[in-house]
C-alpha positions as CSV (number, residue, x, y, z in Angstrom):
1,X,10.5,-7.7,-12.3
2,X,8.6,-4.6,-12.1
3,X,7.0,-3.1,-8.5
4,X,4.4,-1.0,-7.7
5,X,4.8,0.0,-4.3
6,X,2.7,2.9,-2.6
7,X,2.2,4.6,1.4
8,X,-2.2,4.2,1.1
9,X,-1.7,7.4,2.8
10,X,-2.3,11.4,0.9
11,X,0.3,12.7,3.5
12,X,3.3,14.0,1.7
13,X,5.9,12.9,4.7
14,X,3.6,9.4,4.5
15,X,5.6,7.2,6.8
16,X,3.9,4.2,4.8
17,X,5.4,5.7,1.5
18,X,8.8,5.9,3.6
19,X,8.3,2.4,4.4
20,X,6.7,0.8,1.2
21,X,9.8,2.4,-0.8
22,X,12.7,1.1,1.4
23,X,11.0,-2.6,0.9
24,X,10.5,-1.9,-2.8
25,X,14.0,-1.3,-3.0
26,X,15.5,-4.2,-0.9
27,X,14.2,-6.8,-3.9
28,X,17.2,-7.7,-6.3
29,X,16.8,-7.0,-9.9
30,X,14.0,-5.2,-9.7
31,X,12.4,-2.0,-11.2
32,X,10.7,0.0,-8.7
33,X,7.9,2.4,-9.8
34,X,6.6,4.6,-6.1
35,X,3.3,5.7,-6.7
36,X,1.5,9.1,-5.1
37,X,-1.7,9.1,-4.1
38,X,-2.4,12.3,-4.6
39,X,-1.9,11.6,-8.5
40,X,-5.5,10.1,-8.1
41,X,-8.0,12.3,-6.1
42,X,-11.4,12.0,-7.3
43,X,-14.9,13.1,-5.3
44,X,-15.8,10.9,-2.5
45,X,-17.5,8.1,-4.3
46,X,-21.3,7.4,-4.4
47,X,-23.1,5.9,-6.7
48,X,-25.5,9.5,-7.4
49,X,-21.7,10.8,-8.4
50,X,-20.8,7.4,-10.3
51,X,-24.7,7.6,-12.5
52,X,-23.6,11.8,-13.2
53,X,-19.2,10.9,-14.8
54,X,-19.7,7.2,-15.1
55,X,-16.2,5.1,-13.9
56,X,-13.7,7.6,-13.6
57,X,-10.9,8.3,-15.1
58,X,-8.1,8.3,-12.8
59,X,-9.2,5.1,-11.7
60,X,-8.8,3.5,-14.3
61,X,-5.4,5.3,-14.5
62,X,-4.8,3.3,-11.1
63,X,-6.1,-0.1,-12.3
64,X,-4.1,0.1,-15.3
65,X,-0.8,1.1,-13.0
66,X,-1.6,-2.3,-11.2
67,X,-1.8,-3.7,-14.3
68,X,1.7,-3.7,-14.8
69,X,3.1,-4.6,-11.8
70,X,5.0,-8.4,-11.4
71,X,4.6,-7.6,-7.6
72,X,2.9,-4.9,-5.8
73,X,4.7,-3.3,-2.3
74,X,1.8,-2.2,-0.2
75,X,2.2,-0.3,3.6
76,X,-1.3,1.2,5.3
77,X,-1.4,3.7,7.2
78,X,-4.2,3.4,10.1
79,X,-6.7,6.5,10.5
80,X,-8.8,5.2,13.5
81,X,-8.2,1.6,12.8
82,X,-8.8,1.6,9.8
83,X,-7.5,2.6,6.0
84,X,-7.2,6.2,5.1
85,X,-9.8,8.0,3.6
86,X,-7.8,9.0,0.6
87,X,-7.1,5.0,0.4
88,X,-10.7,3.7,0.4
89,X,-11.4,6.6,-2.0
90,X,-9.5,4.9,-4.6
91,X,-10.8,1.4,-3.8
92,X,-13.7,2.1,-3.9
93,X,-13.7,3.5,-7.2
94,X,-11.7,1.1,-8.5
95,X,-14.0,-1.9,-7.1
96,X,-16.5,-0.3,-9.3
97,X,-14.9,-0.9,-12.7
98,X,-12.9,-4.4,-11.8
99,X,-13.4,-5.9,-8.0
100,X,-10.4,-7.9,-8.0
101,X,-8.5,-4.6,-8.2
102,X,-5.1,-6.1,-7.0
103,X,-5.9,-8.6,-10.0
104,X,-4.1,-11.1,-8.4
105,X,-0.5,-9.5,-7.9
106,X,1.8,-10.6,-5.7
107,X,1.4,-8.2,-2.5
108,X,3.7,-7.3,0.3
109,X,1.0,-5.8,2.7
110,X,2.5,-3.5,5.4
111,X,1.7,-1.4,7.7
112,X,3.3,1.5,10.2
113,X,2.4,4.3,12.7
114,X,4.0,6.2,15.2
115,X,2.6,3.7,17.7
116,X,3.8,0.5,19.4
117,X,0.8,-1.8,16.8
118,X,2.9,-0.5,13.7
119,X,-0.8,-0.7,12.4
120,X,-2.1,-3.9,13.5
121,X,-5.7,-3.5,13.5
122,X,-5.4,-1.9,9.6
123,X,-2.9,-4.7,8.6
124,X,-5.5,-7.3,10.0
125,X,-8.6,-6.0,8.3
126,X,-6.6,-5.7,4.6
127,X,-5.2,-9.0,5.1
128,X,-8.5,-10.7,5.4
129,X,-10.2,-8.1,3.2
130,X,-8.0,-7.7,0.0
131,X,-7.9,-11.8,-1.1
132,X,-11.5,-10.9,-1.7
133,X,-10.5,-7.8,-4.6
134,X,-7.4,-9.8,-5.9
135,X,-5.2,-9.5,-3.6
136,X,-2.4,-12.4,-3.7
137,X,-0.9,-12.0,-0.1
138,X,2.5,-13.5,0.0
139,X,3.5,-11.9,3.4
140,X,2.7,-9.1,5.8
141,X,4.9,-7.1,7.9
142,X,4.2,-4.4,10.8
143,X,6.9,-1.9,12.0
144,X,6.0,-0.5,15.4
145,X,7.2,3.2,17.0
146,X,8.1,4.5,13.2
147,X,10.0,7.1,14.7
148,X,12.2,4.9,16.8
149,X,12.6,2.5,14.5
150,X,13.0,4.1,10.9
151,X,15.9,6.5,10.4
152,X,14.1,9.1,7.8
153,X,17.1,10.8,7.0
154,X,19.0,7.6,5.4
155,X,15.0,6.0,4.3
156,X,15.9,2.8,6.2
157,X,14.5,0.8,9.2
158,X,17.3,1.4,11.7
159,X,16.3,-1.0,14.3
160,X,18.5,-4.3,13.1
161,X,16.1,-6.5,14.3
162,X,13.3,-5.5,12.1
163,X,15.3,-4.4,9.4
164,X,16.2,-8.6,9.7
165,X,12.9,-9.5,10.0
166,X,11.6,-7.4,6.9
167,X,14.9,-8.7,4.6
168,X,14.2,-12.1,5.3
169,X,10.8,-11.7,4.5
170,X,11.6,-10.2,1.2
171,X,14.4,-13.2,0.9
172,X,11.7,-15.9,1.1
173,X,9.4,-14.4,-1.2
């Protein structure tokens, strides 16, 4: 089984990417494939900038990387309650060449912050959002107070209880 997992965060310390690659790697027999999203900046899309280049390149690049996942690990990070900027970039240009961009995948949706929500108001507008552009929701998962509850250093969640909650999640699946 193959999974794409990403952070849709840019930051290079992306606590979602921290998260979204401990979950990737808790599945058995499974190939794990971490994407950057920095490997796929483009302009801000608009459609003046989509008439001028057409669909572009990278993301195609990033519709054909979900094109090979069996399952796709997803954690969001929350910018004002909402996705990232870098994120919606990419979906957007993406919903431009195929609109069922998760093309039906298999999704863990996540989400994290630094906050006591773990990203609850992000996690609740992609999980009623992304069935709409493919997105085969199997489960969701929120991990509150990141830095409490994730020990960086070792790339595990450290609190036992969500660290439980998350494994038997992935168990079930």
């Amino acid at each position: 089984m193959k999974i794409i997992a990403f952070g849709a965060s840019p930051s290079k310390n992306s606590i979602n990417k921290r998260l979204a690659t401990y979950a990737a790697n808790l599945f058995e027999n499974a190939v794990v494939e971490v994407v950057d999203l920095n490997d796929f900046q483009m302009p801000i899309f608009t459609v003046d900038i989509e008439k001028e280049i057409g669909q572009h390149e990278l993301a195609k690049s990033f519709l054909a990387k979900i094109a090979t996942a069996d399952l796709l690990v997803v954690s969001l990070a929350e910018n004002n309650g909402n996705y990232s900027v870098a994120f919606k970039n990419i979906f957007d240009w993406c919903t431009r060449i195929n609109a069922k961009v998760f093309q039906e995948k298999p999704m863990l949706l996540m989400a994290t912050s630094p906050g006591g929500k773990g990203g609850a108001s992000v996690l609740g507008i992609a999980n009623n959002a992304f069935p709409f552009y493919g997105g085969n929701i199997k489960a969701t998962f929120s991990l509150p107070s990141f830095d409490i509850n994730f020990d960086v250093e070792k790339g595990i969640i450290s609190n036992p209880e969500f660290d439980n909650q998350l494994k038997e999640i992935i168990k079930n699946f």
